[in-house]
C-alpha positions as CSV (number, residue, x, y, z in Angstrom):
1,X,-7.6,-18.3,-10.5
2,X,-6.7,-16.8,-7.3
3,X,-2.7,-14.8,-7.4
4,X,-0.5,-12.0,-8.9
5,X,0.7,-11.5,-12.1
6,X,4.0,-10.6,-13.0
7,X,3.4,-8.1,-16.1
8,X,5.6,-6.4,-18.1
9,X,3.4,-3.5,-19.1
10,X,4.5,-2.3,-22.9
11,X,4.5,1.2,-24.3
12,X,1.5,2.7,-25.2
13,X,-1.1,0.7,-23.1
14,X,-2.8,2.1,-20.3
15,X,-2.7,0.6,-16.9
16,X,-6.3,-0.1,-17.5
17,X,-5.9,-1.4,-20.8
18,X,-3.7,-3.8,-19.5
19,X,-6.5,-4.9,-16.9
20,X,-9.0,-5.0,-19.6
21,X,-6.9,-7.1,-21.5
22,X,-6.2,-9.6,-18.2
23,X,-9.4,-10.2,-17.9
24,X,-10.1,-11.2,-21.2
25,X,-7.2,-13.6,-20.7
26,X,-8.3,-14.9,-17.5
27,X,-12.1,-14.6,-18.0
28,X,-12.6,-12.5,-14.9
29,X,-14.0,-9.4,-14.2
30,X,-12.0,-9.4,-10.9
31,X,-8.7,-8.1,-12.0
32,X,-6.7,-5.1,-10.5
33,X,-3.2,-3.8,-10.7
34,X,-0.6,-1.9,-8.1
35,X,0.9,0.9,-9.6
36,X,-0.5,3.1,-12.4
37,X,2.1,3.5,-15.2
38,X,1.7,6.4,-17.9
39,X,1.0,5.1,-21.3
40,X,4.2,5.7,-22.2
41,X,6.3,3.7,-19.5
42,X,7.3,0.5,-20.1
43,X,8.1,-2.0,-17.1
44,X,6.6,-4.1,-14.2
45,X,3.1,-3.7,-13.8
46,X,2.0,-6.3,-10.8
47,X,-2.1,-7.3,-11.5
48,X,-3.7,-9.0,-9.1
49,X,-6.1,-11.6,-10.1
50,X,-9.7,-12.7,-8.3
51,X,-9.4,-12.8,-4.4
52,X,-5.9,-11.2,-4.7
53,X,-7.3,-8.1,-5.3
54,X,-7.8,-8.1,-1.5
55,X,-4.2,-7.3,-1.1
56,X,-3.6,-4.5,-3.5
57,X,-3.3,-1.9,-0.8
58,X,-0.6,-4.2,0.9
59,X,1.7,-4.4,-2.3
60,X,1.3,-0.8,-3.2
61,X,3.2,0.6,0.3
62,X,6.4,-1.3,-1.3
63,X,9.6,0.7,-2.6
64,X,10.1,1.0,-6.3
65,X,12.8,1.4,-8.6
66,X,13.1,3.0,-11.9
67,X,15.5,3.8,-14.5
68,X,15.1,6.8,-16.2
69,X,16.4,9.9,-18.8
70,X,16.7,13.2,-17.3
71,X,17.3,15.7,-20.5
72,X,18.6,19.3,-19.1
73,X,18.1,22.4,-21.5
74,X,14.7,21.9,-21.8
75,X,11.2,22.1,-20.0
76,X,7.9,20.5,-21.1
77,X,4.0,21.1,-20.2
78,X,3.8,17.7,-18.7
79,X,7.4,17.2,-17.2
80,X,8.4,14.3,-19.5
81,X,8.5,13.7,-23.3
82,X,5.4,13.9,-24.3
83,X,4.5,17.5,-23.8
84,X,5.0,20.6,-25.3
85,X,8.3,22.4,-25.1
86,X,8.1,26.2,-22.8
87,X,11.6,26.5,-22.1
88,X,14.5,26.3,-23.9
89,X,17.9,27.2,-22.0
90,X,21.1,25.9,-24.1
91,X,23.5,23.9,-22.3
92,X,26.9,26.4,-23.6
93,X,29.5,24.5,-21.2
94,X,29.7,20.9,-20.4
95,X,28.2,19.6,-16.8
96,X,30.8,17.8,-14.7
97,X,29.7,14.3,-13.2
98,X,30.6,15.8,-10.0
99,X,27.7,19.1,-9.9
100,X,25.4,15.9,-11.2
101,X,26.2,14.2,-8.5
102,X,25.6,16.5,-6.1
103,X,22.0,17.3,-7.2
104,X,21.4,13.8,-7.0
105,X,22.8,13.9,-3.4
106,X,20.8,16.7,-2.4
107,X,17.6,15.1,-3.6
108,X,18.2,11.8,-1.5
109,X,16.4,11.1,1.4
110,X,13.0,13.4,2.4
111,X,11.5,15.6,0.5
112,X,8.8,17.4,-0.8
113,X,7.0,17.5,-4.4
114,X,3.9,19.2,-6.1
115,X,2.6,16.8,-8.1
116,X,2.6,18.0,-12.4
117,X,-0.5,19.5,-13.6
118,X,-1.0,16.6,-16.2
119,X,-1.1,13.6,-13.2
120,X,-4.3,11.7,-11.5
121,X,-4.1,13.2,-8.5
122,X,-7.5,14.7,-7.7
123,X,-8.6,18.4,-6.4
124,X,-12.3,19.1,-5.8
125,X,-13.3,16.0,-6.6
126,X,-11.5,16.1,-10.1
127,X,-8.4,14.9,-11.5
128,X,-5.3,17.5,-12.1
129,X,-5.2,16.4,-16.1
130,X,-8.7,17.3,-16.7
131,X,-7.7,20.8,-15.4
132,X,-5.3,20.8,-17.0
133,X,-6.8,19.9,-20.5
134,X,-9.0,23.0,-19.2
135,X,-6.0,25.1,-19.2
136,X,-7.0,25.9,-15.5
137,X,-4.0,26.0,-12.9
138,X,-5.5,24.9,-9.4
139,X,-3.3,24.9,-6.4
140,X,-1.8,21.3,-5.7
141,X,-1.3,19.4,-2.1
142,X,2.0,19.2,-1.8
143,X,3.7,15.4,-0.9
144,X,6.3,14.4,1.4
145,X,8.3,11.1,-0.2
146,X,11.4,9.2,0.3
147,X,14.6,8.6,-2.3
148,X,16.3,6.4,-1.1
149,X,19.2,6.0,-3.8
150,X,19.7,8.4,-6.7
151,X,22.1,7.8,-8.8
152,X,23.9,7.6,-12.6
153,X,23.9,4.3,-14.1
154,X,27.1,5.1,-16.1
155,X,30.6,6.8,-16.5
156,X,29.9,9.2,-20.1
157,X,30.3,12.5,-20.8
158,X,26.7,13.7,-21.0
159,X,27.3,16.8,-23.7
160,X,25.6,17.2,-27.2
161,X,27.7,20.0,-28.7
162,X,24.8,19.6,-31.5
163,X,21.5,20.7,-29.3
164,X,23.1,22.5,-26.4
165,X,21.4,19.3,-24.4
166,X,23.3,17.5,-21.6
167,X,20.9,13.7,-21.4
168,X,22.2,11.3,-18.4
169,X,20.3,7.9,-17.3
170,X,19.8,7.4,-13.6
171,X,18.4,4.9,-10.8
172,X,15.9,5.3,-8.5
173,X,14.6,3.5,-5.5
174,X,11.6,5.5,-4.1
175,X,8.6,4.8,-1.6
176,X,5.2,5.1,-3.3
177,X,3.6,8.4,-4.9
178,X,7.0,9.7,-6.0
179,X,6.6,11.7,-9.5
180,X,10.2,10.8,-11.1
181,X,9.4,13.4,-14.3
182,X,8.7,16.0,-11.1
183,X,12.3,14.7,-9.7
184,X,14.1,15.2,-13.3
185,X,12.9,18.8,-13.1
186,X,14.3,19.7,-9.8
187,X,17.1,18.0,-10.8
188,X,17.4,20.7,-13.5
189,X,16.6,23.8,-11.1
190,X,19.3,22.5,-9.0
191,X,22.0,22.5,-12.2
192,X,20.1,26.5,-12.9
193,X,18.6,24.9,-16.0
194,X,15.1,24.0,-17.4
195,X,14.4,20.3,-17.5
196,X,12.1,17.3,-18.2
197,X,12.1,13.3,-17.7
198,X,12.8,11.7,-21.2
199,X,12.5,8.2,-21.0
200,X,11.3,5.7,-17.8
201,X,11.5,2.2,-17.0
202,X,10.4,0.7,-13.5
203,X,12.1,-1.9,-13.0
204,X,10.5,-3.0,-9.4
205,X,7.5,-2.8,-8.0
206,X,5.5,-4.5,-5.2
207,X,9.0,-6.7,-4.5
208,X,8.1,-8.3,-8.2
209,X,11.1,-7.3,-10.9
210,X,11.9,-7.2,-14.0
211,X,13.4,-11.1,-14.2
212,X,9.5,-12.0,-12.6
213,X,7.6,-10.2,-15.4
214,X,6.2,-12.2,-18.7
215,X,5.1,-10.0,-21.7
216,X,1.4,-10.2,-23.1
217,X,2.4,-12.5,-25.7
218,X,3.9,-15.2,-23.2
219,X,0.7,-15.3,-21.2
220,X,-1.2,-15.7,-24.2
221,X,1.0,-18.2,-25.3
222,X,0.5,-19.8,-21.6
223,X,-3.4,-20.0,-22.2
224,X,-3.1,-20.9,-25.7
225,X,-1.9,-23.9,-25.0
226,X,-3.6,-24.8,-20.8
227,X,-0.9,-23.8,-18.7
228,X,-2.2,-20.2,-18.1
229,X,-2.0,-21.3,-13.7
230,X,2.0,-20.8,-14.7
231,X,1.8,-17.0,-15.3
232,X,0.2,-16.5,-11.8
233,X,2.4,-16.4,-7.6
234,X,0.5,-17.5,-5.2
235,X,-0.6,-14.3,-3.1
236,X,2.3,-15.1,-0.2
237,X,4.7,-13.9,-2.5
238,X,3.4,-10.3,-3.0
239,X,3.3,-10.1,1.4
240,X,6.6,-11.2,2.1
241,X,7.5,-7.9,3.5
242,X,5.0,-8.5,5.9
243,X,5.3,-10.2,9.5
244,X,4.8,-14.2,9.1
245,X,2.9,-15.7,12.3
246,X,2.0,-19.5,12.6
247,X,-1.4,-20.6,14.0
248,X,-3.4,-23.1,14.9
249,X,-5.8,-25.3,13.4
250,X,-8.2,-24.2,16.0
251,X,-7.4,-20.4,15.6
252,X,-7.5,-21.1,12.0
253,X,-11.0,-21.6,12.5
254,X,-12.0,-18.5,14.2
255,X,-9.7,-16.4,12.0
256,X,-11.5,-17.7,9.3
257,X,-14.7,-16.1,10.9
258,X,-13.0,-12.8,11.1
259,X,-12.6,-12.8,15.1
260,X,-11.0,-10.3,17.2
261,X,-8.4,-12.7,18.9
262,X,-5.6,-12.2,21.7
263,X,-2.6,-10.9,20.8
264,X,0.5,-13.9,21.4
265,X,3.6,-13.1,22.2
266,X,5.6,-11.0,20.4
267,X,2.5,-9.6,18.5
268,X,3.1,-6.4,20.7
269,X,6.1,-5.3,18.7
270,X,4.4,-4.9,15.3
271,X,3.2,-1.7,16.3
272,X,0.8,-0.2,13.5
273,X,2.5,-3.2,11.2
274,X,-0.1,-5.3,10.0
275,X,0.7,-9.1,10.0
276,X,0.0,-12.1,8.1
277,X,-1.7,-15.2,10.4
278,X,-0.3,-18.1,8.7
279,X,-1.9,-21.5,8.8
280,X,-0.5,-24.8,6.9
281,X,2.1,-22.5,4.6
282,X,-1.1,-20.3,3.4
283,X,-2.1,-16.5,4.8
284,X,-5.7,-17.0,6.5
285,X,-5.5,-13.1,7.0
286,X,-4.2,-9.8,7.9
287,X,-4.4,-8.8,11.3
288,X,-3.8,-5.9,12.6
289,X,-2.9,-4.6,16.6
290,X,-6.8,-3.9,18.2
291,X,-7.0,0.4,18.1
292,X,-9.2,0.4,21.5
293,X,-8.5,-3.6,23.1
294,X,-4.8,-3.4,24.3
295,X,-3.6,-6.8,24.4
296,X,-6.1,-7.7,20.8
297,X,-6.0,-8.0,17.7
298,X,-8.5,-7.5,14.7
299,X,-8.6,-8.9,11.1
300,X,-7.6,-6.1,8.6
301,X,-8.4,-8.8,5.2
302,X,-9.6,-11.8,6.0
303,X,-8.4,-14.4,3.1
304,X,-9.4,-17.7,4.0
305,X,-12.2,-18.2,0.9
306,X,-9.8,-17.5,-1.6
């Protein structure tokens, strides 16, 4: 099988466990997913199945949206729930929706984070959490990303008069290597108090949502009883946010034999855009505009055997 599938990834399972256990399903060592989600995190996990995972790269670029918790009054060692507390700062007065708001509004758009100590970025050749497991600080890259909508998902008042805690659920729509439990602390700093991300959904990711996504035990059910081809989209459907351009049965041919090809008309205007080259309703490839052959083009994935 050959295409993408939709996955809602539960709580407590790796992003690799949840590979592992596709290609149990599917009998296929060829499995790979866009995306990592902490254990954790519950929501859409997109896996790409046999010659799909030639795309991957393409479906990661997307946008993706979460819903999350942000809990202000307190920090963690890992940004989110599942770390140890280091700061406790008592919420004495109530927040108003309207300073909340406004930190939201001043972190739309650009900017920059430092990714958390406990994350799978790597330094040196080795991954921040293993420093961190090390108790070792190391200096982190920082990361330029995009918000582009931050917002509360209610009308509540926020207080707990019992823990001195103000708790609010938000939306995000984000472009690719945004840490939302980094967000939820700067969210704090803005409001002057210490912070952490306390729950997290994402609800897109690589244009798949959550109405696309089937739980483990519906694609088990699928294979159990021979309709496990249901679970999977065909591969166009993880590339529609890429240009579409018909071709020939002749070019087809040559496409197929990864050639460098003229450019037709039009082409010029994808600029550093790659583009799908689209023969009988099926993507043959991904070109992309020829770096030294103005007026060329040159196969970026070439498709065609799947």
């Amino acid at each position: 099988m050959n295409g993408i599938l939709p996955l809602w990834k539960p709580a407590g399972w790796t992003s690799h466990d949840c590979v592992n256990w596709a290609r149990k399903v599917f009998r296929t060592k060829k499995i790979g997913h866009a995306g990592t989600l902490d254990p954790e995190v519950t929501g859409v996990l997109p896996l790409a199945i046999g010659g799909a995972t030639k795309i991957l790269q393409y479906m990661d670029t997307l946008e993706k949206e979460y819903e999350a918790e942000v809990t202000i009054g307190t920090s963690t060692t890992t940004e989110d729930q599942t770390g140890e507390m280091v700061e406790i700062k008592k919420v004495l007065t109530p927040l108003s929706r309207d300073e909340i708001k406004k930190a939201l509004v001043h972190l739309t758009g650009e900017i920059v984070q430092i990714p958390p100590m406990y994350s799978a970025v790597k330094v040196a050749g080795k991954r921040l959490y293993e420093y961190a497991r090390e108790g070792k600080e190391v200096e982190r890259p920082k990361r330029t990303v995009t918000i582009y909508r931050l917002e509360l998902m209610d009308d509540k008042d926020y207080y707990d008069p019992k823990d001195g805690l103000v708790r609010f659920p938000i939306k995000i729509r984000c472009s690719k290597g945004t840490y939302i439990r980094t967000l939820a602390v700067s969210i704090g700093e803005i409001l002057g108090y210490p912070s952490h991300m306390s729950k997290l959904i994402r609800t897109e990711s690589a244009g798949f949502t959550t109405e696309d996504c089937l739980s483990m035990e519906q694609v088990e059910e699928l294979r159990d009883t021979g309709q496990l081809d249901k679970a999977i989209r065909p591969i166009e459907s993880a590339l529609k946010h890429l240009p579409m351009v018909e071709i020939s049965e002749d070019k087809a041919q040559m496409v197929r034999n990864g050639a460098v090809l003229p450019l037709a008309k039009g082409m010029e205007n994808f600029g550093d855009r790659p583009f799908c080259l689209v023969y009988e309703e099926k993507i043959m490839a991904i070109y992309k505009l020829h770096p030294t052959k103005p007026g060329m083009m040159k196969p970026d994935r070439v498709l065609s055997l799947m």
